[in-house]
N, C-alpha and C positions, 0 to 999 in steps of 0.2 A: 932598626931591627931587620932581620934578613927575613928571607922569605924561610927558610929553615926553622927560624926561629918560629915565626908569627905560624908557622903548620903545628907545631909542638901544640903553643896553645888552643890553635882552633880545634885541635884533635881530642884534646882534654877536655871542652867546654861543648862540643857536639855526643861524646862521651858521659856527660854529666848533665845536659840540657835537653839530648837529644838531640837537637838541630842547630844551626846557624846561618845568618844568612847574608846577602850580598852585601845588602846595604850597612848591617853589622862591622865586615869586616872594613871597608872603606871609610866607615868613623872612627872606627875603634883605634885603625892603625893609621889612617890618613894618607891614605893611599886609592889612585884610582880604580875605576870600574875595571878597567883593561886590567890591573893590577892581582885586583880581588878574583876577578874570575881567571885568571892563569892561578892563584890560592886555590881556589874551589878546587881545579882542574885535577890538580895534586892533590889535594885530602883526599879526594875521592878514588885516588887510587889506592888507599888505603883499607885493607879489607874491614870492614863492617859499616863502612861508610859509604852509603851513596848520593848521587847528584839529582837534584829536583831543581826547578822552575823558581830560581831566584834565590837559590842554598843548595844545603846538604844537609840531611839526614842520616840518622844509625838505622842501618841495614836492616831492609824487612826480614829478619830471621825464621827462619820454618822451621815451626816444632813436631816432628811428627816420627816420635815415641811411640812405640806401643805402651797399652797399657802395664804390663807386667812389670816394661821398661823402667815405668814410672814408678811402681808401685815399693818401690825400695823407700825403709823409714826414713823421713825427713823431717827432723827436730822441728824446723822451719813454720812448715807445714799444718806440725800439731799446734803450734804455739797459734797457730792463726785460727784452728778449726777451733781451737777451746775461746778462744776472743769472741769469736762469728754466735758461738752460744747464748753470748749473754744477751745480743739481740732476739730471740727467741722469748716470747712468752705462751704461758699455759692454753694450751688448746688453741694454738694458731693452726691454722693450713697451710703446711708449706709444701712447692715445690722443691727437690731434692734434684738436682740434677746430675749427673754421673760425672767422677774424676777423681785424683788419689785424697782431695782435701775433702771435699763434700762425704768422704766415705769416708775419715777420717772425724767426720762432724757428728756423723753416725752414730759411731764407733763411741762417742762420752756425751751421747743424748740420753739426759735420763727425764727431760721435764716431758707431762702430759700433750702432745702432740699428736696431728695427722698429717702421715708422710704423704706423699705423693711422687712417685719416682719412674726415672727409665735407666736403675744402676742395679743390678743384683748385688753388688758388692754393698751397697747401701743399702737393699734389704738382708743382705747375712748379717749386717751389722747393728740391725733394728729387731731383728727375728730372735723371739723370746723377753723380748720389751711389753709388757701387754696393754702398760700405759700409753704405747703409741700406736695407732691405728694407722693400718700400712695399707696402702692403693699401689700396684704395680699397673706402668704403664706396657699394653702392649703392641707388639711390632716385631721386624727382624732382629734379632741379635747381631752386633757385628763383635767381632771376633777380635779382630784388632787394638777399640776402645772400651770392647764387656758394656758398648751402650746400647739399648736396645734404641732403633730409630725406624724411620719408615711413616710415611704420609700418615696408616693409618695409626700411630701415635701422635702424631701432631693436630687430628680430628681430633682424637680423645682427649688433648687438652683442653684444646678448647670449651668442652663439657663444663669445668672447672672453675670453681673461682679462689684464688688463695689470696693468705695473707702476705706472704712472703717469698720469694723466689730465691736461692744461691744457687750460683751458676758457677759451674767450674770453670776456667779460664785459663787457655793455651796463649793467646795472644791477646794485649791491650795496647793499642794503639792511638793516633790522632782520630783515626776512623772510629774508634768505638772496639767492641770486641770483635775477631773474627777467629775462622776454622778451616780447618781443614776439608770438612766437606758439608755441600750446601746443606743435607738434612739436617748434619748439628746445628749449623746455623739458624735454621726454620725451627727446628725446635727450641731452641732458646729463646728466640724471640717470640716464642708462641707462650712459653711459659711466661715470659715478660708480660705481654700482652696481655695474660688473664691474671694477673696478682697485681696487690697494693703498692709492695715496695721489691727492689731487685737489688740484690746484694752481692759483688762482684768480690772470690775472696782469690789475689793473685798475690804469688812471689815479686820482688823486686825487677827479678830477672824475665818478666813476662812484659816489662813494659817496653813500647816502643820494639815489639814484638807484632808481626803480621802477616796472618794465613790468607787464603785465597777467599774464602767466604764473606760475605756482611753479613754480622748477625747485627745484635743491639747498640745502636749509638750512644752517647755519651748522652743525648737528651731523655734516652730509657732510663740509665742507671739512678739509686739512689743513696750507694752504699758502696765504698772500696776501701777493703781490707787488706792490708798490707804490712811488709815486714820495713822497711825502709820508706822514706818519703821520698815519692816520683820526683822525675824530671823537668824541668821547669817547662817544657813544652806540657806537658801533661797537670800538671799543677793548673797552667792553666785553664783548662780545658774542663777540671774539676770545679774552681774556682764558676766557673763563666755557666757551668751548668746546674750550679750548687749541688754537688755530690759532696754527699757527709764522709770523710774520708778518716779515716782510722788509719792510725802507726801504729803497730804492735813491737814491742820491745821485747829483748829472750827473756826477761822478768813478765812477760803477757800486761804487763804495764801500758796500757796507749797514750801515745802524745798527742799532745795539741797541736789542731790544724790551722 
């Protein structure tokens, strides 16, 4: 096999796995070190793949959308927030965290619930609900995400105790979730921190995705809602941290994990 050849499939299986690595390539094709890493050297010129410490990885991609950007209907999207529901029972406390899905979650909440939120979009979509008792969190509004943040919202979490957490989610990664900037990340993990269970609901296309911030690592979450099954690097990482992982199909059907 040529080296042309053998980049096709590394490119496809870093693509679908997310990463690949040295030692991988050297058994698989039977080829030396010197070999494998002049491979690496090459795939990695390939845009959305980059080089790490014994492999290559798909490109830490930066999502940084404004909100409005985002806020275009995505079928996707609804099909996950209507799933995300059925985890919800009567009079739980949740945290609501801001983004197009969570406000989307909102949007076809009709069980007896107490919100807890830093989204106006999530309480325009809760407001005139009377069966659910609304707590807005406060702080500066930023303009950009419509999230409200700022230290002292992340104090007022802390007040809190809930049942349940969904987080909205720009980036999911090996690291865990991260953001674009450090208070979403402190706030997330603040929510995390004071609730039972944390429920991560991301598109296909947010995995192996990564912003500048740590927020919540993989040993936080409890819960990943999803339209496709991740990537085997991340599968395992679900697997290894027992996260209940959810497939949701465009029939809102979920698969087994």
């Amino acid at each position: 096999m040529t080296q042309e050849e053998r980049l096709i499939e590394l490119e496809e299986l870093v693509r679908s796995q997310g990463k690949v690595t040295l030692e991988y390539i050297c058994q698989q094709y039977q080829i030396s070190y010197d070999s494998a890493r002049r491979d690496l050297v090459k795939l990695t010129k390939i845009p959305g793949i980059i080089r790490i410490r014994g492999g290559a990885i798909l490109s830490e991609k930066r999502v940084s959308l404004s909100y409005n950007q985002r806020n275009e209907f995505n079928p996707v999207k609804e099909v996950l927030a209507r799933r995300a529901l059925t985890i919800i029972n009567e009079n739980d406390i949740i945290f609501l965290d801001a983004g197009t899905t969570t406000a989307a979650l909102a949007h076809h909440l009709q069980t007896p619930t107490n919100i807890i939120t830093n989204s106006l979009e999530v309480l325009n979509e809760i407001s005139g609900k009377e069966n659910i008792k609304k707590c807005v969190l406060g702080g500066t509004f930023d303009e950009f995400s419509h999230t409200i943040l700022g230290n002292i919202t992340i104090e007022q979490i802390k007040r809190y105790q809930a049942d349940k957490t969904f987080i909205g989610v720009s980036a999911l990664s090996e690291a865990g979730i991260t953001t674009d900037t450090e208070l979403d990340a402190l706030l997330k993990m603040a929510m995390a921190q004071q609730s039972k269970l944390v429920i991560c609901i991301a598109t296909f296309s947010k995995f192996n995705t990564q912003l500048m911030y740590q927020s919540c690592q993989w040993s936080d979450i409890d819960y990943v809602i999803t339209d496709k099954m991740p990537p085997a690097n991340i599968l395992k990482l679900i697997e290894a941290n027992e996260v209940e992982l959810i497939v949701v199909t465009d029939e809102s059907a979920p698969a087994d994990f």
